[in-house]
C-alpha positions in Angstrom: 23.1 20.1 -82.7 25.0 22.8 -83.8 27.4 24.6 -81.6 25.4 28.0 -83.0 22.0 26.4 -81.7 23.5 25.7 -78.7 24.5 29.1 -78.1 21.2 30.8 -79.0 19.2 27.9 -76.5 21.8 29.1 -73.4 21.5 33.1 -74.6 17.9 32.7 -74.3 18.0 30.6 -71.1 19.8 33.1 -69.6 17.6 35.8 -71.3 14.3 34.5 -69.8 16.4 33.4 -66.3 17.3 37.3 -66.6 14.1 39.2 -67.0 12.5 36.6 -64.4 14.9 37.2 -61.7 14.5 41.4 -63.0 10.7 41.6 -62.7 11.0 38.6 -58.7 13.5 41.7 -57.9 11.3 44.8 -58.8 8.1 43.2 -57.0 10.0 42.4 -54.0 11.3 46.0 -53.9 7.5 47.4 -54.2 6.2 44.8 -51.6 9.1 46.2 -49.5 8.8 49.7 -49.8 4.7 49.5 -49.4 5.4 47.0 -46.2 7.4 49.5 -44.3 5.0 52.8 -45.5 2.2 50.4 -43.3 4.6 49.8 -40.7 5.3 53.7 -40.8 1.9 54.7 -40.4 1.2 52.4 -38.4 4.1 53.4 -35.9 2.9 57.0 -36.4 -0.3 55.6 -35.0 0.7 54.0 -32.5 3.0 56.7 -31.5 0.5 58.8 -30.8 -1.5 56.9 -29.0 1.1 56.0 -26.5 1.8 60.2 -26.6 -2.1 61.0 -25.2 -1.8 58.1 -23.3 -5.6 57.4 -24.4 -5.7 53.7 -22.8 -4.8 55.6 -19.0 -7.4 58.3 -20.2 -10.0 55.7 -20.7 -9.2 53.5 -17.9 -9.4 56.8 -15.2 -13.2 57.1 -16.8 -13.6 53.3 -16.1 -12.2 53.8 -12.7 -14.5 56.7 -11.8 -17.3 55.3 -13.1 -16.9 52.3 -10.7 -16.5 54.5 -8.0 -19.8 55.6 -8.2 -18.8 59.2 -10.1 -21.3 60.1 -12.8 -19.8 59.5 -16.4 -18.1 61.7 -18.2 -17.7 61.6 -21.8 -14.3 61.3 -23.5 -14.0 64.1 -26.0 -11.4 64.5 -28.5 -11.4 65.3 -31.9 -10.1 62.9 -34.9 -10.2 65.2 -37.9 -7.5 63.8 -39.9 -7.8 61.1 -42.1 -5.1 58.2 -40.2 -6.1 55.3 -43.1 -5.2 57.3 -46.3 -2.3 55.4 -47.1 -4.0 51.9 -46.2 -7.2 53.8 -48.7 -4.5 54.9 -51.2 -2.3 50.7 -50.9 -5.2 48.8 -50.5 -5.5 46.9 -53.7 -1.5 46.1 -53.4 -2.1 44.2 -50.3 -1.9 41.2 -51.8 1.9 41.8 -52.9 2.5 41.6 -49.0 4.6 38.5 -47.7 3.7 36.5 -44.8 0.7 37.4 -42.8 0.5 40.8 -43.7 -2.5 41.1 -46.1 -4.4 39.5 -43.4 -3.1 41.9 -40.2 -2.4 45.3 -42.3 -6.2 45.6 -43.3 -6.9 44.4 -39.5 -5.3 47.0 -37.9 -6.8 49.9 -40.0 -10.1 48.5 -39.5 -9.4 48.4 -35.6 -8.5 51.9 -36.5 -11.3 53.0 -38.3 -14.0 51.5 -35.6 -12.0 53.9 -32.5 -12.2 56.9 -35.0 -16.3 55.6 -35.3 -16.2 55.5 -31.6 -14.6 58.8 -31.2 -16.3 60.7 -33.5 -20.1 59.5 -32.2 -18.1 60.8 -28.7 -17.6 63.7 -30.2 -21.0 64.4 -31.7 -23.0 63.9 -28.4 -24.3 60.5 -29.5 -23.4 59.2 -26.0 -24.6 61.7 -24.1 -28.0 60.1 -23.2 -26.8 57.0 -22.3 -26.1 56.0 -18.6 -23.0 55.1 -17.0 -23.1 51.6 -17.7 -23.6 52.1 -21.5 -20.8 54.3 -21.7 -18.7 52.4 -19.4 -18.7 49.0 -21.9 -18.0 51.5 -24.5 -14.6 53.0 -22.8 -14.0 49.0 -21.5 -14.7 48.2 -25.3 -12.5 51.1 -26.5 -9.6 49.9 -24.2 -10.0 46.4 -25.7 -9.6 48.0 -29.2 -6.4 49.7 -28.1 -4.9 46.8 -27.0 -5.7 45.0 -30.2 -4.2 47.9 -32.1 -0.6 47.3 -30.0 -0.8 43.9 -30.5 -1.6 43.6 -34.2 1.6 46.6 -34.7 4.0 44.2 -32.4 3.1 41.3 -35.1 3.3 43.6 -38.2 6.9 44.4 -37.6 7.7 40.7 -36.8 6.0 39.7 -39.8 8.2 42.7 -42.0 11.3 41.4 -39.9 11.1 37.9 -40.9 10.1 38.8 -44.6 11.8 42.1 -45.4 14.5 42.4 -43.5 18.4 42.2 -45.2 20.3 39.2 -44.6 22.9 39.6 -41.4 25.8 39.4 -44.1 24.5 42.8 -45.6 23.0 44.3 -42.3 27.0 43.9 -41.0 28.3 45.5 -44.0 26.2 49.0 -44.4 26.8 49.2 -40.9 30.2 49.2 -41.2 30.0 52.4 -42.9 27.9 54.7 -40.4 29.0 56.1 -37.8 32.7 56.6 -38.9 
């Protein structure tokens, strides 16, 4: 072959090498970026869970109930939306590394049945029921917030361990702050 073919085979080689390692780059970036906007959210979640100290809350209802103390219900109000950005990402999930199409849209839905439980709280649906109805409720609702710390703990191993920079690079931008 001619040297001329020889250069238009390798231009192209490295043209399709190119524009593959271009478009691995970009979707890695997005995966990235919508990754750590669950881990935020999530965080902000868990954040304020840990805040209102709910679990305590519940378990003192628990606790009272056993003693013999007539049940009282837990009211609060959820009136924002916490899932919009797992609503708004949820057809991307699948651009998620590791586990984390399977424990993203766990953790929401763990989410989403406390918000169900608060709310029917909330509206009076429990208020008829005796003690030891509402007591496996608050027992069940602990359970949930449990699950909810758990599932976070494993998200941000999961984003570690797929997302996170090499130590190389970690070392390096350090370098730079706090100088």
């Amino acid at each position: 072959m001619s040297d001329a073919l020889w250069g238009t085979l390798a231009g192209g080689a490295i043209g399709i090498a190119s524009s593959f390692g271009l478009e691995w780059f970009k979707g890695r970036r997005k995966s990235k970026s919508l990754a750590l906007s669950f881990q935020g959210s999530m965080g902000a979640i868990q954040d304020i869970v840990s805040a209102r100290d709910y679990a305590n809350a519940l378990i003192s209802h628990v606790a009272a109930i056993d003693a013999g103390q007539p049940a009282q219900i837990f009211k609060l109000s959820a009136s924002k939306d916490y899932v919009e950005i797992y609503r708004a990402n949820v057809g991307k999930l699948g651009s998620l590394h590791g586990n984390l199409p399977f424990l993203v849209p766990r953790y929401y839905i763990v989410v989403n049945s406390l918000l169900e439980d608060v709310q029917a709280l909330h509206r009076g649906d429990w208020n008829d029921q005796n003690a030891a109805a509402i007591r496996n409720l608050y027992v069940g609702m602990i359970a949930l917030l449990t699950e909810l710390g758990s599932i976070y703990e494993r998200v941000e191993g999961e984003i570690d361990r797929h997302y996170r920079a090499p130590a190389i690079w970690r070392d390096w931008i350090a370098s730079f702050r706090y100088k």
